[in-house]
C-alpha positions as CSV (number, residue, x, y, z in Angstrom):
1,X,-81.7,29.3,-51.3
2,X,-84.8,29.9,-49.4
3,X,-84.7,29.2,-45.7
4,X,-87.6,27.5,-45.2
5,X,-86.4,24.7,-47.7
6,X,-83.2,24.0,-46.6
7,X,-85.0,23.2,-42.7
8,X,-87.7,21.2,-44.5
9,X,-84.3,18.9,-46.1
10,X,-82.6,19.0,-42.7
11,X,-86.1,17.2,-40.9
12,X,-86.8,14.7,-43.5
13,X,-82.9,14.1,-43.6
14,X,-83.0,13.4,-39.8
15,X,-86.7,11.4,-39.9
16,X,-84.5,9.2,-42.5
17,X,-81.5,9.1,-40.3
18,X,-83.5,7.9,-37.4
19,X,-85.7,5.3,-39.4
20,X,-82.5,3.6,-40.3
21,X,-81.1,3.7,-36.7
22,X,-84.2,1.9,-35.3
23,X,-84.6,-0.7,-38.2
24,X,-84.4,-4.6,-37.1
25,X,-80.8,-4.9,-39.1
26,X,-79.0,-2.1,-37.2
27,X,-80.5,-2.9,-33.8
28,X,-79.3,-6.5,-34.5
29,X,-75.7,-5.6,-35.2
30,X,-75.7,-3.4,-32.1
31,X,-76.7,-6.7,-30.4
32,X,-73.8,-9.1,-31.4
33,X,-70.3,-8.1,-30.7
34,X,-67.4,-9.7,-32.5
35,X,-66.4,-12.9,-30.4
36,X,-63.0,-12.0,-27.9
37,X,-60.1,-14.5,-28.9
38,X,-58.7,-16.1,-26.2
39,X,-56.2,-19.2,-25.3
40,X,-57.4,-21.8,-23.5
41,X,-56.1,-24.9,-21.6
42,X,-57.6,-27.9,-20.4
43,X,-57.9,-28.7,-16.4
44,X,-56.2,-32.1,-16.0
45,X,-56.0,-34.3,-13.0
46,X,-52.1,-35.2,-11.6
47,X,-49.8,-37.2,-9.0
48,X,-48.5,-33.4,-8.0
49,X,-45.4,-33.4,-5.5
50,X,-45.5,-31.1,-2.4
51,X,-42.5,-29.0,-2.1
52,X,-40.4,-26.2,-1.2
53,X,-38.4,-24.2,-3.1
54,X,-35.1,-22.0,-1.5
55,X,-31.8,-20.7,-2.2
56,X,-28.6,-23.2,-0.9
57,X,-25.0,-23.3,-0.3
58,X,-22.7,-25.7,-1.7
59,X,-20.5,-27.1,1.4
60,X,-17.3,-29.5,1.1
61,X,-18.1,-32.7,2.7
62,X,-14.8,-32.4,4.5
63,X,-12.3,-29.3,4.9
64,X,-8.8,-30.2,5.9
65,X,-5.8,-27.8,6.1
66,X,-2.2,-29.4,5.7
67,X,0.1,-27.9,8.0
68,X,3.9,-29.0,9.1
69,X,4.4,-31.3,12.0
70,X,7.6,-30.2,11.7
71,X,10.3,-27.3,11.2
72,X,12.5,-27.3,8.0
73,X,13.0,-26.3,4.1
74,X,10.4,-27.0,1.7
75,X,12.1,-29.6,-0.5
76,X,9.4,-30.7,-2.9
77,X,5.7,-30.4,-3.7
78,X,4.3,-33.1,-5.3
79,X,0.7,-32.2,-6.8
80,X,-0.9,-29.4,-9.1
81,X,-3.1,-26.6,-7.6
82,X,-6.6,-27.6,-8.2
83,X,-5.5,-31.6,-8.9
84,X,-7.3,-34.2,-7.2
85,X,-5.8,-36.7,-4.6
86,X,-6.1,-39.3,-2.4
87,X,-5.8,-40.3,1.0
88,X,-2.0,-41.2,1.7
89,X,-1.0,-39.6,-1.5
90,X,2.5,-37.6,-1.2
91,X,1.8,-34.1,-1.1
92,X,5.0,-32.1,0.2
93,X,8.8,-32.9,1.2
94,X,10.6,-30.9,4.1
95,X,14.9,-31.7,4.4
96,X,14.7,-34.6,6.6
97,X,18.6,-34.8,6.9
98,X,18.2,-33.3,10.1
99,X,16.0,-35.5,11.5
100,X,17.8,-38.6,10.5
101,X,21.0,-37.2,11.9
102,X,18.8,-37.1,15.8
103,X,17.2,-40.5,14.8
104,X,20.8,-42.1,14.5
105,X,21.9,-40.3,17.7
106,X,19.5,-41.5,19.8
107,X,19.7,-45.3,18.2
108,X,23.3,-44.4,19.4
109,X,22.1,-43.7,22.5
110,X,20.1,-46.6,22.8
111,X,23.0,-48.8,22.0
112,X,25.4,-47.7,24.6
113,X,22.8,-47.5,27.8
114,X,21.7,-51.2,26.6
115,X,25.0,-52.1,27.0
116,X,25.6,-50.8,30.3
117,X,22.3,-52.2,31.1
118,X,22.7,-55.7,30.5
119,X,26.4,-55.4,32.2
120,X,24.8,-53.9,35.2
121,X,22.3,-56.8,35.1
122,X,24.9,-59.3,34.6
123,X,26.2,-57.7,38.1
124,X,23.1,-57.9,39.9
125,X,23.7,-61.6,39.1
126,X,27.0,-62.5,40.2
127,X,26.1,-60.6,43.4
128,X,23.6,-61.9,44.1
129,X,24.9,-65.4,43.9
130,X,27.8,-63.7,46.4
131,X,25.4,-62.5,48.7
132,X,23.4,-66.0,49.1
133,X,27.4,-67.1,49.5
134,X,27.6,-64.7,52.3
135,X,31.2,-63.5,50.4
136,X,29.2,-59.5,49.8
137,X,26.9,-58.1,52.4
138,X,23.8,-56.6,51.6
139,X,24.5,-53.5,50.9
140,X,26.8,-54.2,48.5
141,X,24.9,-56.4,46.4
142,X,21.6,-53.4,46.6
143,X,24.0,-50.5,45.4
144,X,24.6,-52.8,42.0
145,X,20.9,-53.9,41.8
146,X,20.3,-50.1,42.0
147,X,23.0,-49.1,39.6
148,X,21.1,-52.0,36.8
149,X,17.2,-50.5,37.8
150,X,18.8,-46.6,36.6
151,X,20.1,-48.2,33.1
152,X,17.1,-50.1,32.3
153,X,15.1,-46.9,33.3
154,X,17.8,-45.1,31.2
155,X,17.0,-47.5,28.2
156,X,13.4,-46.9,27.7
157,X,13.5,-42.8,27.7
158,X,16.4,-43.7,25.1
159,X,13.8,-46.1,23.5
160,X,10.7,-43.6,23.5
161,X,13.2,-41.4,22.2
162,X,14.2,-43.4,18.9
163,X,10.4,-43.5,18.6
164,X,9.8,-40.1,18.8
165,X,12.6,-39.3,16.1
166,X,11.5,-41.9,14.2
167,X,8.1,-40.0,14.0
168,X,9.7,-36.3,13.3
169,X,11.6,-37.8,10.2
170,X,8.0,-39.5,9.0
171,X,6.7,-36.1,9.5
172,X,9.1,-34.8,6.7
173,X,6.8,-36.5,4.1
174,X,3.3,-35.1,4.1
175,X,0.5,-36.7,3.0
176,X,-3.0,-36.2,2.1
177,X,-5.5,-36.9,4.6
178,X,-8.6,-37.3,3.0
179,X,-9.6,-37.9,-1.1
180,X,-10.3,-34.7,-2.2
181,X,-9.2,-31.9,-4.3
182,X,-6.1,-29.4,-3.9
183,X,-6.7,-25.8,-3.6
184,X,-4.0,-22.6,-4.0
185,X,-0.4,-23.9,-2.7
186,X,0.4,-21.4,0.3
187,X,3.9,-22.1,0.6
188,X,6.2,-22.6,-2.5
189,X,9.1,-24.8,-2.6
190,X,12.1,-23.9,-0.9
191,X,10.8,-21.9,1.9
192,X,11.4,-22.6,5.8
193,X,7.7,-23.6,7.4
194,X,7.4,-23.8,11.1
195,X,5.7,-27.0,12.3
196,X,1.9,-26.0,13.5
197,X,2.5,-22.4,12.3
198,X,1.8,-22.3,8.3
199,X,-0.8,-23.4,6.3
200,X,0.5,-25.6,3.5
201,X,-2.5,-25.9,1.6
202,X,-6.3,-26.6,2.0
203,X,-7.9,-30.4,0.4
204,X,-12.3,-29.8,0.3
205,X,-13.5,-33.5,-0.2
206,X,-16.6,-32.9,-2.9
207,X,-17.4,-36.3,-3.7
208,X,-19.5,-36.7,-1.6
209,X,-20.8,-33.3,-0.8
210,X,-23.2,-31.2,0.8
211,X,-26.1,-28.7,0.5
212,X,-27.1,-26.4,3.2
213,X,-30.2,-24.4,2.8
214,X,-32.4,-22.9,5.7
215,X,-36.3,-22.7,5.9
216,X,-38.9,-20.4,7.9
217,X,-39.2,-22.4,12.0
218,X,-43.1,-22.9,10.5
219,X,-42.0,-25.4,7.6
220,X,-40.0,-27.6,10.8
221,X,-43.1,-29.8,12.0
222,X,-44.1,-30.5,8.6
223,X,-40.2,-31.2,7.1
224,X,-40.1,-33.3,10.7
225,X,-43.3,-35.5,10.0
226,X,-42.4,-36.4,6.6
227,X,-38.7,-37.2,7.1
228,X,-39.8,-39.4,9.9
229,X,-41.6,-41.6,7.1
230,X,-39.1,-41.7,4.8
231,X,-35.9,-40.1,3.1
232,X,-36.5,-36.9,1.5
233,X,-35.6,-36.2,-1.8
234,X,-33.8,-33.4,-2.5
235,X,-33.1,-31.2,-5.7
236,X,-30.1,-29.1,-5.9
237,X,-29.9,-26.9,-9.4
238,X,-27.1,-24.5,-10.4
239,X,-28.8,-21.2,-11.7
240,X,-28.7,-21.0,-15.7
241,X,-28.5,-24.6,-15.8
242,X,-32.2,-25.0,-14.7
243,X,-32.9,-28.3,-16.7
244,X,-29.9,-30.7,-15.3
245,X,-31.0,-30.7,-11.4
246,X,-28.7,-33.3,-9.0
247,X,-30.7,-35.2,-6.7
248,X,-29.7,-35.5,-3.2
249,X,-31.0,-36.9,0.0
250,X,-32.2,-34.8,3.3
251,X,-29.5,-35.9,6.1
252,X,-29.7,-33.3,8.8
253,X,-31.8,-30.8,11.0
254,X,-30.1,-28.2,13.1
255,X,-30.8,-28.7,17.0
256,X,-32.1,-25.2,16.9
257,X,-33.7,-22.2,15.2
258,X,-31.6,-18.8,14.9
259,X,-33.2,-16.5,16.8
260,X,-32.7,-13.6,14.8
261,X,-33.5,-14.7,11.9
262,X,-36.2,-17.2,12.4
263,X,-35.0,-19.9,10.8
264,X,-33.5,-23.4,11.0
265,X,-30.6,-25.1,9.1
266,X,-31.3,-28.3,6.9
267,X,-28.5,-30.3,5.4
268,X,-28.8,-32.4,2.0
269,X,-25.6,-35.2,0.7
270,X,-25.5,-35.7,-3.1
271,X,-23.1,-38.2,-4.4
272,X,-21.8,-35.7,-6.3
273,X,-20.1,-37.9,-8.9
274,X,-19.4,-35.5,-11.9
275,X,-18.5,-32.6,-9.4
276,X,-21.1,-30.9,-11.0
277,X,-21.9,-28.6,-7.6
278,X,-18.8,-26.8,-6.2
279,X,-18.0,-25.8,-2.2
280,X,-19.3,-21.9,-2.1
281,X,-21.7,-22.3,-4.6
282,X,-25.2,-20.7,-4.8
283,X,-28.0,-23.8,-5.8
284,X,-31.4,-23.5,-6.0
285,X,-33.2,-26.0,-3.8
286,X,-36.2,-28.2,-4.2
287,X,-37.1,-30.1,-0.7
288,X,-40.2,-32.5,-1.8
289,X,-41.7,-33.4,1.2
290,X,-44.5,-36.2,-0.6
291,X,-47.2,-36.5,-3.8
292,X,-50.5,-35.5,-3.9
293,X,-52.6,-37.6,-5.6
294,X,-55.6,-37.1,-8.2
295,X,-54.8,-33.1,-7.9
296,X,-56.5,-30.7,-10.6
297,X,-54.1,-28.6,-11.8
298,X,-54.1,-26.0,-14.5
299,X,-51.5,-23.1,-16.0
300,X,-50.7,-20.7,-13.5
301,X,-50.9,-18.0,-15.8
302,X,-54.7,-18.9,-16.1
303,X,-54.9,-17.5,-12.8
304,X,-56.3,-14.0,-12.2
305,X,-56.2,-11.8,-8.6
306,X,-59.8,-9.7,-8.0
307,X,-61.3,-8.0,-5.1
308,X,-62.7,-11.2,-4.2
309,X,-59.6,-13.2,-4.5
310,X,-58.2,-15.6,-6.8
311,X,-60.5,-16.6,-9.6
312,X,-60.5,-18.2,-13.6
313,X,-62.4,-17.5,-16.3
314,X,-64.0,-21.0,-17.6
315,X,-65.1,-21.9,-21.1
316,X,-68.9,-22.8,-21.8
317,X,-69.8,-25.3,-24.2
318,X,-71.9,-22.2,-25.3
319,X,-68.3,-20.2,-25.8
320,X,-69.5,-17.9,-23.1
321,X,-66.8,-17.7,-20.0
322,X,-68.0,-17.9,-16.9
323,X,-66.3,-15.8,-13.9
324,X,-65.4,-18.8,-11.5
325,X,-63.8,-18.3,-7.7
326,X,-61.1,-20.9,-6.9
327,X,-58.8,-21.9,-4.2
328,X,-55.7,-22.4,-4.8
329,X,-53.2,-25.2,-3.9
330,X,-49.0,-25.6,-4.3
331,X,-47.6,-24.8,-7.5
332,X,-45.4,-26.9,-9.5
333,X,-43.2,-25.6,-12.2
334,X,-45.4,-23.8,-14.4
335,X,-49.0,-25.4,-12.9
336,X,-50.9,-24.8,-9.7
337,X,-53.3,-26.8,-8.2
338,X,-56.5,-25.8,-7.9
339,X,-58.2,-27.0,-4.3
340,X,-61.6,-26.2,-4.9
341,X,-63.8,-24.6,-7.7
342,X,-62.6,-26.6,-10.8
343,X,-63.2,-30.1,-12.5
344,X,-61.5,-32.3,-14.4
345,X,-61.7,-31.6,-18.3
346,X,-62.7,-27.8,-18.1
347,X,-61.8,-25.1,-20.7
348,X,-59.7,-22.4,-18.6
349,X,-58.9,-18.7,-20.4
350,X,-54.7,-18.5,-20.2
351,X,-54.7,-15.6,-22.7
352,X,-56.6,-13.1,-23.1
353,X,-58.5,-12.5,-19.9
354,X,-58.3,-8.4,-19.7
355,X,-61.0,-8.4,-22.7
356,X,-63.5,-10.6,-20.4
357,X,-65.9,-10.2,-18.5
358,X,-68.7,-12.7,-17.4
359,X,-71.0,-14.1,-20.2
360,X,-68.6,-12.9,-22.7
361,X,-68.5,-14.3,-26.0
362,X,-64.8,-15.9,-26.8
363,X,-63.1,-17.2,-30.2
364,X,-60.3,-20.3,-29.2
365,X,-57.2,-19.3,-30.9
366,X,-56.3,-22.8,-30.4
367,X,-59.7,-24.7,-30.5
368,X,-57.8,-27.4,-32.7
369,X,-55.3,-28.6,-29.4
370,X,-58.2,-28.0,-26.9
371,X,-60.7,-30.0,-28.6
372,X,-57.6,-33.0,-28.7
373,X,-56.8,-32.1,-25.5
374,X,-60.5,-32.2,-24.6
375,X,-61.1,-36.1,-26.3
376,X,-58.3,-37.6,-24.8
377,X,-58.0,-36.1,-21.6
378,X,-61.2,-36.5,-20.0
379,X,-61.8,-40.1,-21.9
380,X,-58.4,-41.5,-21.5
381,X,-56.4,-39.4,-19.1
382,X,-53.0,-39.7,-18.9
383,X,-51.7,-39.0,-14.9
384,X,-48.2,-38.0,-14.5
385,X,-46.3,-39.1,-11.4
386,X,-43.9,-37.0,-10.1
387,X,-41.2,-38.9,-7.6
């Protein structure tokens, strides 16, 4: 083929090539990109509570460990490990045939030296009656008054004694201190326990119980001025169980803040009915200290982090976004609130931000719930209090 041709082809090919390129069609697709879909919500105005979220500790309400009073052979044991009880119940039996045995000694005991009491009295009597007579002198009728003051002193050690046995044979039936529930038996039956030595079992009360949960020294002014207006509600939720939360009530502020750590000790009482939180356990806490008002809040996954800070992408009514600063508030649950830089009613990106940039052009993957959204919730806005 002859040169010369096939470089003639190659220019008008080219000429062609660049015609089309420059024509009004092409340079008008060039112009309009395909619209970026995206998922937007709406910003609505709530009654937002203010609060702080930390880990807790489940703590028994009461703690009590049942020892022996006194020395002797287990006899009996009257509960179930893990049971619950009551105050005065009957827990544990130790032989108490030794203890009667002392008991009816000292009753013995008190018998005889009453006896020689009131004959020694009836001595002091007669002789005195003598000595008025002039029949005894006095020294005679002092030894028999002295002989009557020994017995009657005799008589009350024999009666704080007959008391004092009469305690170490109630001491042979142990009872339960408090309501609460049983923990592991220590000591089976049939063993010897020492009185004050052994630890028979331990009784946690858990109904009601408490929460302890500690927070930075900086929260204590703020925790401080609001429980000083009222009670503080307090959440306490078991992890995996995120959706049944027990409400409790703020009860108690440490006297001081742990120096190496920083922070202070709080204290919340839940009723604790159902036993649903357990001594040792791990909670997750929600203190909420009040409710703001009127806040604009929106998803916090609508929230993006730049050089600048915190900012949204908002939705024109041009379905352009708009790059929009905003400062942020406290979050609740899945929402934050926004402080400043938003309005009631306006179209925030949630999904789908990565693609944008300012003035780009967006598609609503869910256009049908935003424009509801959009009619009800700026016309006739529905504001959920929290409390």
């Amino acid at each position: 083929m002859n040169p010369f041709l096939i470089i003639r082809c190659s220019f008008i090919l080219g000429i062609i090539t660049l015609a089309a390129a420059c024509s009004p069609g092409a340079k008008e697709k060039h112009a309009m990109p395909a619209a970026i879909p995206v998922v937007v919500a709406i910003a609505e105005q709530k009654d937002i509570p203010i609060q702080i979220h930390t880990i807790g500790n489940v703590e028994a309400y009461s703690t009590v460990s049942v020892k022996a009073r006194v020395e002797g052979e287990l006899l009996r044991v009257y509960f179930k490990e893990g049971q619950e009880v009551k105050k005065g119940d009957l827990l544990f039996l130790i032989d108490s045939r030794p203890f009667k045995a002392s008991l009816k000694q000292f009753e013995a005991n008190l018998a005889r030296d009453t006896a020689q009491m009131k004959k020694a009295e009836a001595d002091v009597l007669r002789y005195n009656a003598l000595l008025k007579s002039g029949v005894v002198s006095k020294q005679e009728y002092d030894q028999y008054h002295t002989n009557f003051e020994a017995f009657r002193a005799t008589v009350k050690a024999d009666e704080a004694a007959v008391v004092n046995a009469r305690l170490q044979l109630g001491y042979c039936n142990i009872r339960s201190p408090i309501d609460g529930r049983i923990g592991r038996l220590e000591v089976n039956q049939g063993n010897i326990v020492k009185d004050i030595d052994t630890i028979l079992v331990t009784i946690n009360q858990t109904k009601p119980i408490y929460v302890t949960f500690s927070l930075p020294e900086q929260e204590l002014s703020e925790v401080r001025r609001y429980m000083a207006q009222k009670n503080l509600k307090v959440e306490a939720i078991v992890p995996k169980d995120e959706m049944d939360s027990v409400a409790g009530e703020l009860t108690f502020i440490n006297n001081e803040v742990h120096e190496s750590t920083g922070t202070i000790l709080l204290k919340a009482i839940f009723v604790n009915e159902d036993e649903s939180l357990w001594p040792k356990q791990f909670v997750n806490v929600v203190l909420t200290l009040t409710t703001q008002p009127g806040a604009v809040v929106i998803p916090s996954q609508a929230i993006q982090i730049g050089q600048e800070g915190n900012y949204v992408f908002v939705v024109r009514p041009d379905f352009t976004v708009e790059f929009r600063p905003v400062v942020l508030g406290n979050r609740f649950n899945q929402e934050t609130i926004i402080a400043k830089g938003l309005q009631p009613g306006e179209k925030v990106v949630t999904d789908g931000q990565f693609q944008l940039v300012q003035g780009s052009k967006v598609e609503i993957k869910n256009i049908l719930e935003s424009l509801a959204q959009s009619s009800s919730g700026i016309h006739n806005q529905k504001v959920d209090t929290y409390e």
